[in-house]
N, C-alpha and C positions, 0 to 999 in steps of 0.2 A: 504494500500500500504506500503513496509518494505522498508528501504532504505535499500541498500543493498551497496556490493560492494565498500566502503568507502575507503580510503587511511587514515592511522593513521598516523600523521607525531610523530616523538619523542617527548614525551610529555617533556622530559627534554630538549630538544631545545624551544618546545614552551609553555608549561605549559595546552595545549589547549585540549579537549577531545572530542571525536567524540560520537555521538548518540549513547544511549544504546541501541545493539540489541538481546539482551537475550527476556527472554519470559517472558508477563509483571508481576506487581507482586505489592501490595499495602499493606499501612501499617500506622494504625491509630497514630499520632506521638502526642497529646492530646484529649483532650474531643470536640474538635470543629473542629479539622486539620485531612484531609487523606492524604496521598502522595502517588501519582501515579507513577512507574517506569517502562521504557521498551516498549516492544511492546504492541502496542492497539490489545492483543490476547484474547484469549478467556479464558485465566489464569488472566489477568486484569479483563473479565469480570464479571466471577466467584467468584474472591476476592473482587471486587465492591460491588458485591450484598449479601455477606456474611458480608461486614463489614460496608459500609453506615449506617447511623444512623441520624436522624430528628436534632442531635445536631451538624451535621458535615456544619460548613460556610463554611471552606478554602477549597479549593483543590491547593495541590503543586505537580506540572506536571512535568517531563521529560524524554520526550520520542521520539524515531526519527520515530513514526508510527507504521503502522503495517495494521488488518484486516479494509477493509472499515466496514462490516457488525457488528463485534465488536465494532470498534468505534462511528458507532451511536447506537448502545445498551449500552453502558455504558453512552454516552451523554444525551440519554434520563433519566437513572438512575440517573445520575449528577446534570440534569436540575431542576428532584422536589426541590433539596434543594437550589438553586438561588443563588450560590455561588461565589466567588470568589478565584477567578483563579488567585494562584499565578505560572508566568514560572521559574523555578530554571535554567533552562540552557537551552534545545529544549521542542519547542512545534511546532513537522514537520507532514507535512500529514494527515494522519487521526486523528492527536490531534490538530494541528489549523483546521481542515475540520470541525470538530464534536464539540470536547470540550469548544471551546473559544465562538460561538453563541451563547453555551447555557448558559452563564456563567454572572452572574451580574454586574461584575467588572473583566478586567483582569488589573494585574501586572506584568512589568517584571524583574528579578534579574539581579545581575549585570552579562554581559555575553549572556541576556535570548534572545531568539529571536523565531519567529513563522515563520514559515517556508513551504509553501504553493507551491505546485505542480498540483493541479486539483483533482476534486471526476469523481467517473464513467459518462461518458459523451454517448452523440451517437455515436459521435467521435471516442473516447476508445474503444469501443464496438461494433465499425461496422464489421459486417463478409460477406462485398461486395468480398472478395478475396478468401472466403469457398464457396461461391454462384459462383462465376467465374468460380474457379476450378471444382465443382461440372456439371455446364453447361460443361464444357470441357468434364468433364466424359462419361455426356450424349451421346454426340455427336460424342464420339469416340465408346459407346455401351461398356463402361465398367463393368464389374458386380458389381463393388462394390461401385456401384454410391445409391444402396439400402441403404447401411452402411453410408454412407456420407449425403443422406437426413436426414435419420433418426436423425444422429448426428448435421445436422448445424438447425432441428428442434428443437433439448435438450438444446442447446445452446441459439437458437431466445427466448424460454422461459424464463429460466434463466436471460436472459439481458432485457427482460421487466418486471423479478421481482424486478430487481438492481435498474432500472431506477425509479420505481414505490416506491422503498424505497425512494432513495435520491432525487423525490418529494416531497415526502410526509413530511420527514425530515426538505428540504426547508421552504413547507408551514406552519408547525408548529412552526417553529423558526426564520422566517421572511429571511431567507439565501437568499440573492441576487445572480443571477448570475455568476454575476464578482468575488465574493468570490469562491464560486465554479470552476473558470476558466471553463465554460461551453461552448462546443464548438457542433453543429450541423456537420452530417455526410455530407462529402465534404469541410470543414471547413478547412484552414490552421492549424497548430498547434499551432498560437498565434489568432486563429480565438474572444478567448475569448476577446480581445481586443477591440468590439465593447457593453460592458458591461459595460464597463467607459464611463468617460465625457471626448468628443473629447478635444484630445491637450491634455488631460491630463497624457497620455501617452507616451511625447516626452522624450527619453533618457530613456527610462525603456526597454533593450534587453534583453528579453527571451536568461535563460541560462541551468537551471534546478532548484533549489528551488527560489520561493521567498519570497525574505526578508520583511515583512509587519511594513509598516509605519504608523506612525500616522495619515496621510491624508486618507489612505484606511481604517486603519479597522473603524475611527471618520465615514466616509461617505457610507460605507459597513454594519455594525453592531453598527450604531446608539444606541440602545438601551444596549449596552454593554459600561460600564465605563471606563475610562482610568485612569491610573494617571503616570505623569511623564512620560509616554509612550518613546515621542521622546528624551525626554533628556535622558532618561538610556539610550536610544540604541542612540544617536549619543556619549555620554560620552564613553561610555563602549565595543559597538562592531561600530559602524562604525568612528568611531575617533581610533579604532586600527587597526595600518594597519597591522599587523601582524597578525592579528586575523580573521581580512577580508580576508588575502592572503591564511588563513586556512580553513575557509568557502568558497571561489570560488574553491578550492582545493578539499576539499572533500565534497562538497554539488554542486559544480557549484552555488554556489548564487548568486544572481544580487537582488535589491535594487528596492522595488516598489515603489518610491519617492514619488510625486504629486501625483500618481495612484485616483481616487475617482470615485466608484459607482455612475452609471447613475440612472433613476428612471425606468429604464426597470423592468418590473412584475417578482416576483421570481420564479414563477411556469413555469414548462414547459412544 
């Protein structure tokens, strides 16, 4: 998923930089460190797998997303080497979705934060309103209701190849849920809210990115390290307010606080 559509406020008013969305691009910076830039494309992927190397620990990520199917093809690539994850600035979408589960330890830089919107769902991906239309078609006896089968057919496949991914993904990296923002067809769009531990979602409104705290991703991806987690980000972005006034500006972000993964099974 690409963020797209951003507002850049004057960096010389704020000093503050919005998501890189050029097309992604990596670059060995010593014998043990890669750095990730840009979008999670298929030019990231490529450069991943051309430059990875068994002596690569760190990875330093910045990036405001991009391809889902990218992003877990390069996380998988990431994941043999059990690395950690340093965030330099964003770590949005398809690089907190993919990159940070598979990752042994993440860290954030001053400014860093992960930034989470949902992976492909039912939800995402219901085509109840191509099926509607299509029934209308019928029933008016129009000709081109052939063409529209055929197509909301290429499509039903397609989205149970997506779903079948970001399973399988799931189950091999222990992904709960609730990290996922996973929502079932008919579902609200904060439907994923029954993935946490009741009440532990009071004061957290769905805005567009969210902000991941120490209580989610400690109780979400248990097995992935922290350090310092909440003190850089209440030090560094949510103790500035001007910085926050810049992320709900051009991310809509809101603050997963208390947020914590229930023990709902990660498979779906």
């Amino acid at each position: 998923m690409v963020v797209t559509g951003l507002t850049v406020l004057s960096l010389k008013l704020t000093r503050f930089e919005a998501p890189p969305d050029h097309a992604g691009r990596c670059e060995k910076l010593n014998h043990n460190t890669l750095q990730l830039i840009g979008d999670t494309d298929k030019h990231m992927l490529e450069c991943v797998r051309n430059t990875l190397s068994e002596d690569i620990t760190h990875i330093r990520v910045n990036s405001g997303g991009g391809s889902a199917r990218d992003g877990r093809a390069i996380a998988y690539l990431l994941a043999q080497n059990n690395p950690i994850l340093q965030i330099d600035h964003y770590c949005l979408s398809s690089c907190g979705n993919y990159f940070v589960p598979v990752a042994k330890s993440v860290r954030l830089g001053r400014r860093a934060i992960i930034g989470l919107h949902g992976t492909p769902d039912p939800l995402m991906l219901d085509l109840s309103d191509l099926e509607a239309h299509i029934n209308h078609l019928e029933e008016t006896g129009s000709p081109s209701v052939v063409g529209a089968r055929r197509s909301l057919e290429m499509r039903k496949a397609e989205s149970a190849i997506i779903l079948e991914a970001e399973s399988r993904f799931a189950a091999d990296f222990d992904v709960p849920l609730g990290w996922r923002h996973y929502r079932e067809v008919g579902d609200p769009s904060d439907g994923w809210r029954r993935h946490f531990v009741t009440g532990s979602d009071e004061n957290v409104h769905q805005h567009g990115f969210m902000l991941v705290e120490e209580a989610m991703i400690n109780s979400c991806l248990p097995n992935v390290e922290t350090q310092e987690f909440q003190s850089t980000l209440n030090r560094t972005v949510l103790g500035n307010r001007r910085y926050m006034m810049f992320l709900k500006s051009n991310l809509k972000a809101y603050r997963s606080r208390g947020l914590r993964c229930n023990s709902r099974p990660f498979k779906n």
